[in-house]
N, C-alpha and C positions, 0 to 999 in steps of 0.2 A: 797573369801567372798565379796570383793567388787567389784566383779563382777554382781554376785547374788543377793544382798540387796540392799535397799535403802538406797544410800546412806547418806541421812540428816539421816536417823532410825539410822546407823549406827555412826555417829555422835555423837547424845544422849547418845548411849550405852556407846562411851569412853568418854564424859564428863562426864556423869553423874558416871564410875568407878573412874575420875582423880580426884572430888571432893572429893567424899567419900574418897577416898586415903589420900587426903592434909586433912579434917577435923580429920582425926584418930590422927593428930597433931598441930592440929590449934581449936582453939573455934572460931565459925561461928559469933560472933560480933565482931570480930577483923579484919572481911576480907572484902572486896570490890570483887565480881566477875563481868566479863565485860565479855558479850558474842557478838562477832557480829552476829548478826542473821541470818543464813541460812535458817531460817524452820523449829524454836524449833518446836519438841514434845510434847505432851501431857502430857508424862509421864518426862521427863526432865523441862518441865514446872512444874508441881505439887509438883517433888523435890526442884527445885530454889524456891518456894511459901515457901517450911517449909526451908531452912536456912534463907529465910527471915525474917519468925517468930520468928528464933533463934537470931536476930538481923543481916545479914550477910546484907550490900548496894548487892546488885544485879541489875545488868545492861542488859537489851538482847536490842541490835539496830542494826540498819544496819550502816556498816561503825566503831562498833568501836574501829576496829585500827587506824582511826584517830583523835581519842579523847581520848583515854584512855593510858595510857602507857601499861599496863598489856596485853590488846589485841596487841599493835604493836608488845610489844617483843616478844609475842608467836607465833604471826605472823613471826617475823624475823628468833626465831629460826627454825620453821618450813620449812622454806626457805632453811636454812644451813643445815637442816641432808636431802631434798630432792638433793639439790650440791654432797654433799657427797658420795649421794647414786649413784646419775649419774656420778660422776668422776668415782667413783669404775668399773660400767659397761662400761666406754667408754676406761676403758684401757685395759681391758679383752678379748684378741685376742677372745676367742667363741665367743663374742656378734659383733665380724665384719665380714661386708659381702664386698668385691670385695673392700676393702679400707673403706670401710662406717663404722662410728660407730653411736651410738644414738642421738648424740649430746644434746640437750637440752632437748629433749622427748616432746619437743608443737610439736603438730598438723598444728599450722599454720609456723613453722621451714621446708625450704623445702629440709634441710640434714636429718632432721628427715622420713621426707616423703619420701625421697629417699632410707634412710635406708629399711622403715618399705616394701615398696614395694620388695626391692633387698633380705630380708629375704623372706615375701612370697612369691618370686618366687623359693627357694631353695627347698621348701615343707615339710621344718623340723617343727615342732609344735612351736607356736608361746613362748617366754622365760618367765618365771617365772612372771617378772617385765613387762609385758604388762597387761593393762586394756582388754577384749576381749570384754565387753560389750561397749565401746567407739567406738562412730558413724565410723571414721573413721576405725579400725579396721574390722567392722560388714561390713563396705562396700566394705574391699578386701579380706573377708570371702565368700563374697556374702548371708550375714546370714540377714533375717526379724528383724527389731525394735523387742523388747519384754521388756514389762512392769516390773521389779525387782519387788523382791517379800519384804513385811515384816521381820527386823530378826524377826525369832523362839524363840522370849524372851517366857519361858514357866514359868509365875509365881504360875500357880494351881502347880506346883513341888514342890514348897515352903512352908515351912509353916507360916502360917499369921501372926505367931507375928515375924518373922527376917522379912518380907517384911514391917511391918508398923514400925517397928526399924530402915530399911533402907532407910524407903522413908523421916524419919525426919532426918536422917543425922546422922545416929548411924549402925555403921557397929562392928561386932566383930565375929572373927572364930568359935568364943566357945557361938554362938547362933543361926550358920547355923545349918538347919535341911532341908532333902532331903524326901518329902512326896510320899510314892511309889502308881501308881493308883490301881494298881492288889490287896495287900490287907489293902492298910490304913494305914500303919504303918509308923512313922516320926520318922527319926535317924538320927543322925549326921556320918553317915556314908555308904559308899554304892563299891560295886566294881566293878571292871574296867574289864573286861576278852575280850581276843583274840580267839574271833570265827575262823572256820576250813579256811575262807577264810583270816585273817589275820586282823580284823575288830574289833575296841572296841566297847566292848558294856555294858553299864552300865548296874548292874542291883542292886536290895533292897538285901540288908544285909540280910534282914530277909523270904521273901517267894525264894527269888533268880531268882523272874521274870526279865525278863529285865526293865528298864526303858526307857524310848523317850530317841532318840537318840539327841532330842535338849538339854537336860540333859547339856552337854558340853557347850553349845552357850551360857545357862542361868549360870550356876556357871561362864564363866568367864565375865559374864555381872557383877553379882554382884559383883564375889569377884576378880579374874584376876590374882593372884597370887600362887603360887602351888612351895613346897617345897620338891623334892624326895629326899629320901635316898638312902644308896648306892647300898643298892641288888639293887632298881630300874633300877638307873643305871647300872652295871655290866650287868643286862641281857636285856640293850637295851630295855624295853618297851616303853620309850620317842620315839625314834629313830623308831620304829618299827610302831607306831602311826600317826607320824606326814608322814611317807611315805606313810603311806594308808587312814585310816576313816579320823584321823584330829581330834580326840576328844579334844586332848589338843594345835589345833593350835590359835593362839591368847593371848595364856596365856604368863604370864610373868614366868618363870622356875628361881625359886634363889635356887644356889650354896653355901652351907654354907663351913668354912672353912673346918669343920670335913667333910665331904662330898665330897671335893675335895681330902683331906689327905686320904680318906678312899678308893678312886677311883683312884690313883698314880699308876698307876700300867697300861699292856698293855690292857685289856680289858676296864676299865676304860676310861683310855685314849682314846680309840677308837671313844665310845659312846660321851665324852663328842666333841671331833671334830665333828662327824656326829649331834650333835644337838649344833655346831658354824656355819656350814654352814646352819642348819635353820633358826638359826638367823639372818645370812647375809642376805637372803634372805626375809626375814619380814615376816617369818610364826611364830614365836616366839620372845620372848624377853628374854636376858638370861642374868643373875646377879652372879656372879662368884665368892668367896672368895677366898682369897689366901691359895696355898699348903702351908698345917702347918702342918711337919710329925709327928711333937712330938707328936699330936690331937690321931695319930694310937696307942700312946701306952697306953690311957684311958681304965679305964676298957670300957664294953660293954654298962654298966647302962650311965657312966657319958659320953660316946658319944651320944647316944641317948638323954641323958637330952638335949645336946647341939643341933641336929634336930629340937628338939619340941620345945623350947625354939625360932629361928630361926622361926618355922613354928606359933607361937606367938605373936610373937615380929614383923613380915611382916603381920600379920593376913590373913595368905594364909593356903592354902589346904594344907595338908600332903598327900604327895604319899607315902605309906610304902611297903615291900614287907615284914616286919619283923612279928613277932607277938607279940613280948615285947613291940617293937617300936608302935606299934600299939593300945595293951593294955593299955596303959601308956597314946596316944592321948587320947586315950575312958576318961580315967579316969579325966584326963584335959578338956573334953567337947569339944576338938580341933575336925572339921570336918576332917573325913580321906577317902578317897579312897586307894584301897591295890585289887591287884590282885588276 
């Protein structure tokens, strides 16, 4: 992704979801936001304008993490989990070549340089954790400068009253609606199917055309969060996504406790390791409850209460594979995708 997009565009997209996150528990005249300025957007500009209305200090400058606390320490921590992420790869014998590991990952580090050359001379594809659109990069590809495109934010998908509910700083699951262009139709709900070649592809609840495939790019702009159950898991449709199309890469995946209890078991188990290592690898985010086996011996009705409740209470997507578990979101107004 951020190979592909602009990156400030890209930017917007996760501010503008980290606010609406923190307001879903904050009331916006209690907060102070401090943005150092990269090259707000237009559309992340228009939002900062309505929590401003709502009373919220709002700051966009250059530099301020040197003025404000709030941007340093974000600044800081953002430092710590990039460390973290490069200790992990430089102990990792696959990511060493002839003695070399990553070291710092600058461009201007000349053990990085050394690395990144001593890899492409091996001829293996470049690792998960490289930028390929990075000058350096593109110059021992031998690949042409090329312009990044816009993300695929597709708001005509939406319909107009969740979008002017979101741009003033009101997010709620049980007010997404997914607008299909094929025949009109606005539902809070839409599915997910694996095409012959292994590919998700959204399509309307209701005529069963497909939807745009940016479908995915814009639910997790807005909403970012997405709660499967356990058929989902059991039969790998996370796991089976993120290795192909990528519908659901980006999103944050929470794990509720009934949902781990419900998935103890070897296929379970399987699925939820192959979507820890997505996570390691920064295609996902994943939020885990703890195994509670007693959770296995609810009936059917009161585990599922405990899903939607979970897919509520995070004001995230429901993934369902079930049909109760699903009638049940409908009747809650909860957004569901379901295969």
């Amino acid at each position: 992704m951020i190979d592909r997009y602009n990156i400030n565009r890209l930017l917007d997209v996760t501010y503008q979801r980290i606010l609406n996150v923190f307001f879903r528990r904050a009331q916006p005249g209690l907060a102070r936001i401090a943005v150092d300025d990269y090259g707000v957007g237009e559309t992340l500009e228009r939002f900062l304008r309505a929590l401003g209305n709502q009373g919220a200090e709002v700051v966009v400058e250059a530099g301020a993490d040197d003025h404000y606390l709030e941007a340093r320490v974000a600044s800081v921590l953002a430092k710590r989990e990039r460390e973290k992420v490069l200790e992990a790869i430089n102990r990792k014998p696959e990511f060493q070549v002839d003695g070399l590991s990553v070291d710092s990952g600058n461009a201007g580090n000349p053990q990085t340089l050394a690395w990144l050359r001593a890899w492409k001379a091996t001829g293996r594809p470049w690792p998960w954790f490289i930028r390929r659109s990075f000058g350096t990069i593109r110059e021992l590809d031998g690949a042409e400068p090329r312009r990044k495109e816009e993300p695929p934010l597709r708001d005509d998908l939406l319909s107009e009253e969740f979008r002017k509910d979101f741009a003033e700083g009101r997010l709620s699951i049980t007010s997404l609606r997914v607008v299909c262009p094929s025949c009109g139709d606005v539902s809070r709900a839409a599915l997910v199917t694996l095409d012959d070649f292994g590919k998700t592809v959204p399509r309307c609840i209701g005529c069963k055309e497909p939807l745009p495939a940016d479908l995915g790019f814009t639910l997790r702009f807005y909403c970012g969060f997405v709660v499967p159950d356990a058929n989902v898991i059991r039969r790998g449709l996370l796991a089976k996504d993120l290795a192909g199309s990528r519908f659901f890469e980006g999103f944050t995946v929470v794990l509720p406790e009934v949902v781990r209890a419900e998935c103890d078991n070897r296929g379970g188990k399987a699925e939820l390791a192959r979507l820890s290592e997505f996570a390691a690898k920064g295609r996902i985010a994943l939020e885990a409850g703890a195994v509670d086996r007693g959770l296995r011996n609810l009936e059917s009705l009161g585990r599922d209460d405990l899903v939607l409740e979970a897919a509520i209470g995070r004001n995230a997507i429901l993934l369902t594979a079930d049909g109760n578990l699903k009638a049940a979101a409908q009747a809650r107004g909860v957004f569901t995708l379901s295969p």
